[in-house]
C-alpha positions as CSV (number, residue, x, y, z in Angstrom):
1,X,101.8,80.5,20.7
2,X,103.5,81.0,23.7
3,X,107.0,81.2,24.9
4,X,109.0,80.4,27.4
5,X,112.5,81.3,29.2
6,X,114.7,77.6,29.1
7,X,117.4,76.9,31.0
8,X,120.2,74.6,30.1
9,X,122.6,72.3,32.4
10,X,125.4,74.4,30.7
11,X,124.3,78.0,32.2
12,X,122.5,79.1,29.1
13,X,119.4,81.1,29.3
14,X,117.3,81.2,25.9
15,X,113.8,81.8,25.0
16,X,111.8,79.5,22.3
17,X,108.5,79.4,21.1
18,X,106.1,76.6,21.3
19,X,102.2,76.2,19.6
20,X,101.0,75.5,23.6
21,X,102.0,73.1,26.3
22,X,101.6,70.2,25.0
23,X,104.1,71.5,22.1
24,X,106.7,71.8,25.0
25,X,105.8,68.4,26.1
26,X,106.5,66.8,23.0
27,X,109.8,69.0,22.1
28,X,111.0,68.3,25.8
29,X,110.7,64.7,25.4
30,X,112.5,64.9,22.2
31,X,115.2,66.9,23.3
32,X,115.3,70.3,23.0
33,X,118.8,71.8,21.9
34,X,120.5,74.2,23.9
35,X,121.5,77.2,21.2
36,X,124.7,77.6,23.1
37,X,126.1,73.8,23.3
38,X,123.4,71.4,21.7
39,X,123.0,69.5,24.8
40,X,119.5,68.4,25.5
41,X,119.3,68.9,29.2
42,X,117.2,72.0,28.9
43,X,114.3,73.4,31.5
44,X,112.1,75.9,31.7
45,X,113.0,78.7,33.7
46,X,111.5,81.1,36.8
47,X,109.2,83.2,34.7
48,X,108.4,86.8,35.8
49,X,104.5,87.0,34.6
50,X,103.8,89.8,32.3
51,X,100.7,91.9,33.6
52,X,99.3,94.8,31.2
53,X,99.7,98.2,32.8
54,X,96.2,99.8,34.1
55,X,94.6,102.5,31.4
56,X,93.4,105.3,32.6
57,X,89.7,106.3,32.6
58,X,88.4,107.7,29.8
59,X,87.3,111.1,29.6
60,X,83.4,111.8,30.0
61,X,81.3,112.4,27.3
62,X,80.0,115.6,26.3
63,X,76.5,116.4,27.5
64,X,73.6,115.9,25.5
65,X,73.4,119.9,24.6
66,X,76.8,120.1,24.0
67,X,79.8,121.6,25.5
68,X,78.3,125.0,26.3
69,X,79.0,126.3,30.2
70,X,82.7,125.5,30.1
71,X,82.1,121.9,31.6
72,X,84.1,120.2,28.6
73,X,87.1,118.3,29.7
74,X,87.8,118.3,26.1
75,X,87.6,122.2,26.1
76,X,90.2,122.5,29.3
């Protein structure tokens, strides 16, 4: 599934959902209605890309012997 942000000749801005491109290819050619008016001239619109945020590092593992020595990150 994937969506995307549509823009109608009217002003409107909506998002649908489509099974994959060639979804939106079909729909498009069939007319897609606008939400707001019903008219059929509809686009997609400028997408911002959505990127995951970086994770941060895990912590280390505890040595072999255990956490003895204060060394644990766990411990702090």
């Amino acid at each position: 599934m994937i969506v995307y942000a549509l823009h109608c000749a009217c002003g409107q801005d909506f998002d649908q959902w489509f099974d994959n491109m060639a979804d939106y290819d079909a729909r498009k050619a069939a007319g897609i209605p606008c939400p707001s008016c019903g008219g059929t001239e509809v686009a997609k619109a400028i997408m911002a890309p959505r990127v995951a945020k970086s994770q941060p590092a895990p912590a280390p593992a505890c040595a072999a012997g255990g956490c003895g020595g204060g060394g644990c990150p766990m411990m702090m």
